[in-house]
MARBA-3410 file (N, C-alpha, C, O; in Angstrom, 1 decimal):
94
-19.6,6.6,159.2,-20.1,6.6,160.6,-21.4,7.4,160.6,-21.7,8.2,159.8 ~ -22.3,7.0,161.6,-23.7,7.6,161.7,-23.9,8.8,162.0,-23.2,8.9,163.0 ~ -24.3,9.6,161.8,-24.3,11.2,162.4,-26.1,11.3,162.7,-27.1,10.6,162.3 ~ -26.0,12.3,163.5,-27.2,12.7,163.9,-27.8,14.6,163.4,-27.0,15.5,163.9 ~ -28.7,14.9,162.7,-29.3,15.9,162.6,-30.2,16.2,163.5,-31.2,15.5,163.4
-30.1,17.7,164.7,-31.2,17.8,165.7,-31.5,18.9,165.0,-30.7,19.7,164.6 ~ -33.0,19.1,164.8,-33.8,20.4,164.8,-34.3,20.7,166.3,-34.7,19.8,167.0 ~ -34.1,22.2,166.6,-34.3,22.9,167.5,-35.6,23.9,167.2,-35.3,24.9,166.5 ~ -36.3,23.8,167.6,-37.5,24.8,167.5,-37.7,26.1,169.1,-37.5,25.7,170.2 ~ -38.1,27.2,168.8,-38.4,28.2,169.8,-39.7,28.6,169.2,-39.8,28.7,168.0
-40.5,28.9,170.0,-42.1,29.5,169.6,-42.0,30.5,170.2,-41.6,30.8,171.4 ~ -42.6,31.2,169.1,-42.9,33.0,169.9,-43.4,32.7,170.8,-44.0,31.6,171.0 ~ -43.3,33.8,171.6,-44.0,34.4,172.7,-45.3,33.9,172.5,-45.9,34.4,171.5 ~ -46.0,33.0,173.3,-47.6,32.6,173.5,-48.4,31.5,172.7,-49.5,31.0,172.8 ~ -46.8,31.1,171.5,-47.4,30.3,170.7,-47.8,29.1,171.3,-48.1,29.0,172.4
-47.7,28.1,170.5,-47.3,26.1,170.4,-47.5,26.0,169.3,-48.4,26.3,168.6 ~ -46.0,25.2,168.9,-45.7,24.8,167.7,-45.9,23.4,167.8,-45.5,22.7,166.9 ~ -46.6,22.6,169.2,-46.4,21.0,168.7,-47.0,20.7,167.4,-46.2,20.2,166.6 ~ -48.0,20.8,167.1,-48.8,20.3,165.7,-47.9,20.5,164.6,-47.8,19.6,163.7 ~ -47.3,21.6,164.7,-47.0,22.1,163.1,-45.5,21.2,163.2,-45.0,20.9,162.2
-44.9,20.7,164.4,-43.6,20.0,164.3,-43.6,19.1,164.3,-42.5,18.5,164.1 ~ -44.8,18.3,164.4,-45.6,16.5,164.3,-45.6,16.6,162.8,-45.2,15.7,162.1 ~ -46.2,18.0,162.3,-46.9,17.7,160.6,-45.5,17.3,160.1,-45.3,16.2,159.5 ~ -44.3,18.5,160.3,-43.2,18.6,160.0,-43.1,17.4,159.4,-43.2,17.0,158.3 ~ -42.5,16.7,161.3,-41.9,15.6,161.4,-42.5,14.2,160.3,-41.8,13.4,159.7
-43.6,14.4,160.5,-44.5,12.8,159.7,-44.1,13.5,158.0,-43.9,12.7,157.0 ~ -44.0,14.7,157.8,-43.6,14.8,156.0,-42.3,14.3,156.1,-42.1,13.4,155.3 ~ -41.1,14.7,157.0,-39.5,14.0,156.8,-39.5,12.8,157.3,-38.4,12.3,157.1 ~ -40.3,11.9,157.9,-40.3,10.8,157.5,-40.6,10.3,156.7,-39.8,9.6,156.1 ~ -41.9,10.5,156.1,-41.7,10.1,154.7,-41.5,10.5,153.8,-42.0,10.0,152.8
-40.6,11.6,153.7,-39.2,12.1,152.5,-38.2,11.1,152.6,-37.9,10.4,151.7 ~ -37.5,10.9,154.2,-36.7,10.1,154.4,-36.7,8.7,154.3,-35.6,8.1,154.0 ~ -37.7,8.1,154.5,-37.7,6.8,154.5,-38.0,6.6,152.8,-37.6,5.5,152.2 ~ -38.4,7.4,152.1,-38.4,6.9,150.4,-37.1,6.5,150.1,-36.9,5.4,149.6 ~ -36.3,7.3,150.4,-34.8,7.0,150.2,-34.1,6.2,150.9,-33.1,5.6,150.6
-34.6,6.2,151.9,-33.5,5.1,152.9,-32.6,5.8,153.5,-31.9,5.0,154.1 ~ -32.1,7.0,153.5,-30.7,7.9,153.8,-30.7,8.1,155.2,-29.8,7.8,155.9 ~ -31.8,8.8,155.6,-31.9,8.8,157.2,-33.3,8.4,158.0,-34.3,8.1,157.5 ~ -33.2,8.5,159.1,-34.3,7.8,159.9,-34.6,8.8,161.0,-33.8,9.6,161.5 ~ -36.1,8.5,161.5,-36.4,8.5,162.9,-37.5,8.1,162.6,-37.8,7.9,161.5
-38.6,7.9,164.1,-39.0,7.0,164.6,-40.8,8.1,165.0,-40.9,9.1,165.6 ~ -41.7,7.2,164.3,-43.1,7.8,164.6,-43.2,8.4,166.2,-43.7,9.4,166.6 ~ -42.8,7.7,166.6,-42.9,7.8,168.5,-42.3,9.2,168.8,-43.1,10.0,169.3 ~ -40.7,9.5,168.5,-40.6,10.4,167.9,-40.9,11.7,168.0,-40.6,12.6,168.7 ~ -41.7,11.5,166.6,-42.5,13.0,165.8,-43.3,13.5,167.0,-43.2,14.6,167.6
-44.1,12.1,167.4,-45.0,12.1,168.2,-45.2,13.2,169.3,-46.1,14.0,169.6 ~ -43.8,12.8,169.9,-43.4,13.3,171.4,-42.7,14.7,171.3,-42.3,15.3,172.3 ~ -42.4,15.1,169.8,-41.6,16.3,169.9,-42.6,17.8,170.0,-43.7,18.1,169.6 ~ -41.7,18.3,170.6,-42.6,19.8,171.5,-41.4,20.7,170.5,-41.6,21.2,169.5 ~ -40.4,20.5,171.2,-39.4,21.7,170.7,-37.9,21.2,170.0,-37.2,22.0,169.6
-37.6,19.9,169.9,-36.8,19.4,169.2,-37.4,18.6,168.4,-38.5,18.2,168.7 ~ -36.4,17.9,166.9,-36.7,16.3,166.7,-35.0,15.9,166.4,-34.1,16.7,166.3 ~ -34.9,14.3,166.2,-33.4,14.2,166.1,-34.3,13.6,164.9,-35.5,13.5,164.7 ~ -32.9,13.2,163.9,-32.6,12.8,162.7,-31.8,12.0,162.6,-30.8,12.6,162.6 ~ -31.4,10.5,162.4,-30.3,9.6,162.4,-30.2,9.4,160.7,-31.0,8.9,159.9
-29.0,10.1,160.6,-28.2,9.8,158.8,-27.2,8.7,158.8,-26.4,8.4,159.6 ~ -27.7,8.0,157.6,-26.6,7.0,157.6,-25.0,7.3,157.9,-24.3,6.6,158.6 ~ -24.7,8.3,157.3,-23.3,8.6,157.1,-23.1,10.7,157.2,-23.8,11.6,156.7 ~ -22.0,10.8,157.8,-21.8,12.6,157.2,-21.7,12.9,156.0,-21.8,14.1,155.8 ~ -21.5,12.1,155.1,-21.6,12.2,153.5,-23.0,12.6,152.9,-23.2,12.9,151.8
-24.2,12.4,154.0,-25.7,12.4,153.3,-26.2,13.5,154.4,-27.3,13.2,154.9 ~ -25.1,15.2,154.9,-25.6,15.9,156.0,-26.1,16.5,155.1,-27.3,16.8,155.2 ~ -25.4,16.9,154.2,-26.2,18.0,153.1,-27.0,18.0,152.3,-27.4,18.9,151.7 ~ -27.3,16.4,152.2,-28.6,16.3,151.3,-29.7,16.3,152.4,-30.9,16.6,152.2 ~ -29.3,15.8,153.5,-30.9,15.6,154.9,-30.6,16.9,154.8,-31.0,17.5,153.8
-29.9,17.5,155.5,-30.2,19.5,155.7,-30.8,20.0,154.9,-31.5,21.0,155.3 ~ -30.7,19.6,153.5,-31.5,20.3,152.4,-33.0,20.0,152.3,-33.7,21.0,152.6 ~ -33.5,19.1,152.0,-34.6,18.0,152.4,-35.2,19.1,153.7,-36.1,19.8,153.5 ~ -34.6,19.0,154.7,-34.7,19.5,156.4,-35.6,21.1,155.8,-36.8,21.3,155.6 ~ -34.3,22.0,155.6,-34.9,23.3,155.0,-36.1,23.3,154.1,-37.1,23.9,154.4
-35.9,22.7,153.1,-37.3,22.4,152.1,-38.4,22.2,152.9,-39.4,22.8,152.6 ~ -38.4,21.1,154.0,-40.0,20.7,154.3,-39.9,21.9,155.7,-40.9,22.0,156.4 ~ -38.7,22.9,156.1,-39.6,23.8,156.9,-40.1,25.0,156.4,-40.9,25.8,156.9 ~ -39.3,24.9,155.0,-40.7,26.3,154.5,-41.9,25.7,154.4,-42.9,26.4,154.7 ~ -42.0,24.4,153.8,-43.4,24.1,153.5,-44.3,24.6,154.6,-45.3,25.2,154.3
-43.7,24.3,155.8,-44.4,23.9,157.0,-44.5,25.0,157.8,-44.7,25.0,159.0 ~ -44.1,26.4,157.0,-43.4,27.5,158.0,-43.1,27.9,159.5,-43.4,28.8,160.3 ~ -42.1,26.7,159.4,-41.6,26.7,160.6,-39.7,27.5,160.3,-38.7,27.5,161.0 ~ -39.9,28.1,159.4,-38.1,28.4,159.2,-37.8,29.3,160.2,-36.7,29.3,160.8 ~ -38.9,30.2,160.4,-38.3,31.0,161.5,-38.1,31.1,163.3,-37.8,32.0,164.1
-38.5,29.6,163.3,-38.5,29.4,164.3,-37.7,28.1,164.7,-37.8,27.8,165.9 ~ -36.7,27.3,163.7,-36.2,26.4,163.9,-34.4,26.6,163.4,-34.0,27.3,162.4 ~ -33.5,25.9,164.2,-32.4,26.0,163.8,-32.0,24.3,163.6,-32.5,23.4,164.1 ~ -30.9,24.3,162.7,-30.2,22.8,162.4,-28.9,22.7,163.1,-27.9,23.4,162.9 ~ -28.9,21.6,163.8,-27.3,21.2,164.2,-26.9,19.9,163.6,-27.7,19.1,163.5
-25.9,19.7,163.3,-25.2,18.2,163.0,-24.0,18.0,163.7,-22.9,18.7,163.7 ~ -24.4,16.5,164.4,-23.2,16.4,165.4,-23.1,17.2,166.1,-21.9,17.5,166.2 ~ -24.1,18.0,166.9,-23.8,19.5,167.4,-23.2,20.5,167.4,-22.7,21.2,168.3 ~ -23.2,20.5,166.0,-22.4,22.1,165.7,-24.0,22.7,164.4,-24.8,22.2,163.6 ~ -23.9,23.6,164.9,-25.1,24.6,164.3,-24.6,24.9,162.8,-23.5,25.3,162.5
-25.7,24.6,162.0,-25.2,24.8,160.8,-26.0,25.8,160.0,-25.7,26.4,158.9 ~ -27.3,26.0,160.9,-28.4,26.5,160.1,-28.8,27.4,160.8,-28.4,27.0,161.8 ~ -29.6,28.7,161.1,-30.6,29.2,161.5,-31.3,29.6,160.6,-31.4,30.8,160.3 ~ -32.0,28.6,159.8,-32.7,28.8,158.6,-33.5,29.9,158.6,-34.2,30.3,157.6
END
């Protein structure tokens, strides 16, 4: 069955993280779409301010997108500012 991965983002006080959650976003699509395992949608990346969702083929592939997820927010250092839910249960405050 399909599950969904939401990143939640909070910006300090005064910040804006849209850019750095577009950059994010356009690297996990294309991590994700190499593989085929999960999806979202340029439009999307586009439009995210403080969240993005994540569509996984299956709950069998949460822990490899979560992993994937964590990896591209250090790149992006966004870890301290972003949390992981799946199926909305929080799994992460990276």
């Amino acid at each position: 069955m399909p599950s969904e991965i939401l990143v939640k983002f909070v910006a300090p006080p005064g910040a804006s993280l849209g850019h750095k959650i577009r950059n994010f976003g356009e690297a996990l699509d294309r991590d994700v779409l190499q593989d085929r395992y999960a999806s979202t949608t340029l439009e999307e990346i586009d439009k995210a301010t403080s969240e993005l969702r994540v569509q996984i083929q299956s709950a069998k592939m949460a822990g490899r997108a979560v992993a994937t997820i964590k990896k591209l927010l250090k790149q992006h250092l966004l870890v301290e500012t972003a949390t992981i839910f799946v199926d909305g249960r929080r799994v992460s405050r990276t």
